[in-house]
C-alpha positions in Angstrom: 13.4 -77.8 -34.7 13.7 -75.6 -31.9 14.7 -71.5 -31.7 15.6 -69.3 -29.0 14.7 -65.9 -29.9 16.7 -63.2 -27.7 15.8 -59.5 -27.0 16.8 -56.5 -24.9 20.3 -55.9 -25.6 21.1 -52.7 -26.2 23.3 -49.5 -25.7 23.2 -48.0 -21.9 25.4 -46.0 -19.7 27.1 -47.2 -16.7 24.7 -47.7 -14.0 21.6 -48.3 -15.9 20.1 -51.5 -16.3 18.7 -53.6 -19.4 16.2 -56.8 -19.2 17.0 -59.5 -21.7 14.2 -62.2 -22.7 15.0 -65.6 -24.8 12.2 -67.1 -25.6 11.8 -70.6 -27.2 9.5 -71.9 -29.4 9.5 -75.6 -31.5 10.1 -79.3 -30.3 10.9 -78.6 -27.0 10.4 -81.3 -24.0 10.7 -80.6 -20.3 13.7 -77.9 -20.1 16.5 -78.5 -17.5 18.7 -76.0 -17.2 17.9 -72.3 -18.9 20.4 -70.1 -19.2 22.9 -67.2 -20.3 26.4 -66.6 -21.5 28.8 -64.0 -22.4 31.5 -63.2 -24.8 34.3 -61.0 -25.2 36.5 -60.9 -28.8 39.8 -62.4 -28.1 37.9 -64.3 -25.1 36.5 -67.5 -23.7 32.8 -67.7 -23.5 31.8 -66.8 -19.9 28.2 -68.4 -18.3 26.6 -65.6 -16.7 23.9 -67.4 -14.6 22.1 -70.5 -14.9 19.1 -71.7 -13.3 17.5 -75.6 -13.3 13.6 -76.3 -13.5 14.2 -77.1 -9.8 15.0 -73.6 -9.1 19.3 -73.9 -8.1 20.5 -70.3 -9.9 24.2 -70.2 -10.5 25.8 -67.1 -11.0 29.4 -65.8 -11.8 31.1 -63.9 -9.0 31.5 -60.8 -11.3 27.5 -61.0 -11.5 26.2 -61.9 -7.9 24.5 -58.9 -6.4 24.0 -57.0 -9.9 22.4 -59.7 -12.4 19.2 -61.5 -11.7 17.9 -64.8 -13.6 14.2 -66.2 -13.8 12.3 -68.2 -15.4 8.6 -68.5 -16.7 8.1 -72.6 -18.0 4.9 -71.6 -19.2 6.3 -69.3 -21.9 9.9 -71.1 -22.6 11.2 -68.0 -21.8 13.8 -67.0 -19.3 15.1 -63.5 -18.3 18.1 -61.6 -17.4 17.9 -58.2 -15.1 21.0 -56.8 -15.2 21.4 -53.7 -13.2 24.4 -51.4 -12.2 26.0 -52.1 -15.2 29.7 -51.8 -15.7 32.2 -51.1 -18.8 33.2 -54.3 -18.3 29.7 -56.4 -18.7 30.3 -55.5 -22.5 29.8 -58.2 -24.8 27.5 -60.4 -26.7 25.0 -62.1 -24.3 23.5 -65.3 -25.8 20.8 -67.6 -24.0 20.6 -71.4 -23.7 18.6 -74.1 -22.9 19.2 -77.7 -22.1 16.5 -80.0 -23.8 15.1 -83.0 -21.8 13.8 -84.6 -24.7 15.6 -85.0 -27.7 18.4 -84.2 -24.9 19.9 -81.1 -26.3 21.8 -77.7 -26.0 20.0 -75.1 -28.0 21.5 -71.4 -27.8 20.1 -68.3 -28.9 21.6 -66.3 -32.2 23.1 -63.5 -29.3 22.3 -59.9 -28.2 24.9 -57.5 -28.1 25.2 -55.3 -24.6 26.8 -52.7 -24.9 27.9 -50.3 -21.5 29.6 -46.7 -22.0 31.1 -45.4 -18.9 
């Protein structure tokens, strides 16, 4: 069994910055891809950035420059800095990781951001 544990989310005005962490823990075997997503009520689930064991980081446009994604394989844990926060980078922010072996998408039970302007 495998569990992605989330933290960080949180209530901040616009501008600030918060730090999420999602850390995994169980039968886990050689990670691909770690990851986060967003969403919205009333909306599609968004990925936020995305970054491989080798390193390539996507991002979404509405992200780049603002958001940065890392990774430590040692702890199963990747991070999400998010500064200059915006209104609109409201929602719930949920982790994920792609699983080598069994071959896998495991996500995280979501952290809620919250930005006031």
């Amino acid at each position: 069994q495998v569990r992605l544990v989330e933290s960080g989310g949180g209530l901040v005005q616009a501008g600030g910055s918060l730090r999420l962490s999602c850390a995994a823990s169980g039968f886990i075997f050689s990670i691909n891809t770690m990851g986060w997503y967003r969403q919205t009520p009333g909306k599609q689930r968004e990925l936020v950035a995305s970054m491989t064991n080798g390193g390539s980081i996507h991002y979404a446009d509405s992200v780049k420059g603002r958001f940065t994604i890392s990774r430590d394989n040692a702890k199963n844990t990747v991070y999400l800095q998010m500064n200059s926060l915006k209104p609109e980078d409201t929602a719930v922010y949920y982790c994920y990781i792609d699983n080598g072996y069994p071959q896998k998408t495991y996500w995280g039970q979501g952290t809620q951001v919250t930005v006031a302007s």
